[in-house]
Steps between C-alpha positions, in 0.01 A plus 500: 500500500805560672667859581766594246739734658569885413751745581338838625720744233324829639307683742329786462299706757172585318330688801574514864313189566565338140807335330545285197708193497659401122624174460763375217169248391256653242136372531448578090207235531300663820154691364459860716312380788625153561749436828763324623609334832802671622664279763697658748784262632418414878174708523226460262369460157245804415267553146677857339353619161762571257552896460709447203655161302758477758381692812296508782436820701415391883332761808607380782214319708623200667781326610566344115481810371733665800740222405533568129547909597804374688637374203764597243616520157676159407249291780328235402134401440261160412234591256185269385311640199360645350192393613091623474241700279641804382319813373346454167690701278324752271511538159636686235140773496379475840454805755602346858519636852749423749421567859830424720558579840779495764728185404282369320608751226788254444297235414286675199810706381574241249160446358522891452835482320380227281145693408716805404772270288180427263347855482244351739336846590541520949418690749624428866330661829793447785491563850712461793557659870705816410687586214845314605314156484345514116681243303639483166398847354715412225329216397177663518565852341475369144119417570277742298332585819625437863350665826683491806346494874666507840359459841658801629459698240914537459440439115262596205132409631395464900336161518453170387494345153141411497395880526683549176297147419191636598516786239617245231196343195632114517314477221800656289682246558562155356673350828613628875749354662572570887748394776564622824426472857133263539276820638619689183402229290173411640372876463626500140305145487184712649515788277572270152205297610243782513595614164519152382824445383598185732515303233836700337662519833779350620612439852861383608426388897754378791450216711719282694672222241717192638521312171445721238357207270193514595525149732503617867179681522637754720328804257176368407243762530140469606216393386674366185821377592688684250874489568639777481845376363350278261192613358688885607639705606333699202046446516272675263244729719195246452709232641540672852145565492352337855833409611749593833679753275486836665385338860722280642808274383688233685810446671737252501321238780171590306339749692330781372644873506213759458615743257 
């Protein structure tokens, strides 16, 4: 699949760290969860998770992502996609839990807005550094339940979202959904799996993509080669089961990065 090109119409500074790019191209097809390849004229193509239809909200962590901060409105972008497993999406009855952290917020904040748009019944546990740095409070509020941590303690609860977690019955609920940094996500994985509810969890992860299709290689995980942008970026909890996720993942020659 080739790039099609899109104009970036607006920027908007989420957090001091976060800002979302909107494009005159609406992705009306993409499932919440599912990515595309953004492709950066005379830098890099990176994996971004759509934050809305026609967004992506970026932190700034490497030298692709330093280049697209430089840009402005009316610049000009590639885009592949989308591409990936998204989030299952819930129905009409079900209780879920959403547990979102950092950036990763962006990538579950349209699986929340769809839940609510069917009277899907959701409650959100969020947490970020400080209070500057939670995203999309707007999108969330609507939830019938949301709990808020910070690091610092700059906002609502001192902490992180798996002590709210830890006080939570799983049970309750019919699915959990969770994004955010890997650590996060692996002690949600440990505290799901004691009370058994692995197999209603799902995981978006982030690993290093060149293709995107699926053909490369460059994200398969051990021990069961799962690729992360194929058979991904979203995994049910008894799929990760045994695997790298929450130890190490690779870089781009291959090498493994402890976590």
């Amino acid at each position: 699949m080739y790039p099609i090109d899109v104009k970036i119409t607006k920027i908007v500074q989420e957090s001091p760290s976060n800002k979302s790019f909107f494009f005159d191209r609406s992705f009306d097809e993409a499932l919440p969860g599912q990515f595309v390849m953004v492709w950066i004229r005379g830098t890099d193509e990176i994996p971004m998770t759509l934050s809305y239809r026609n967004a992506i909200t970026v932190q700034k962590v490497g030298d692709a992502t330093a280049k697209l901060f430089e840009m402005k409105e009316g610049d000009h972008l590639g885009i592949r996609g989308p591409f990936g497993k998204g989030f299952t999406l819930p129905g009409k009855d079900e209780n879920i839990l959403i547990v979102a952290g950092g950036v990763g917020t962006a990538a579950i904040a349209m699986l929340a807005e769809h839940a609510m748009s069917q009277d899907t019944c959701v409650t959100t546990i969020m947490g970020a550094r400080n209070a500057d740095e939670l995203l999309f409070l707007d999108r969330f509020t609507p939830c019938k339940g949301l709990h808020m941590t910070t690091d610092d303690g700059s906002a609502h609860r001192c902490g992180f979202v798996t002590d709210v977690l830890c006080e939570i019955d799983a049970s309750e609920y019919d699915r959990v959904y969770t994004c955010g940094p890997e650590m996060m996500m692996k002690h949600v994985f440990d505290i799901l799996e004691k009370q058994g509810a692995l197999a209603k969890t799902e995981f978006s992860l982030h690993r290093y993509f060149k293709c995107g299709i699926g053909v490369c290689g460059a994200c398969c995980m051990d021990n069961d080669g799962l690729r992360v942008c194929r058979d991904g970026p979203v995994f049910n909890g008894m799929q990760l089961v045994g695997s790298e996720f929450g130890k190490y993942m690779r870089g781009a020659s291959g090498n493994k990065k402890m976590l």
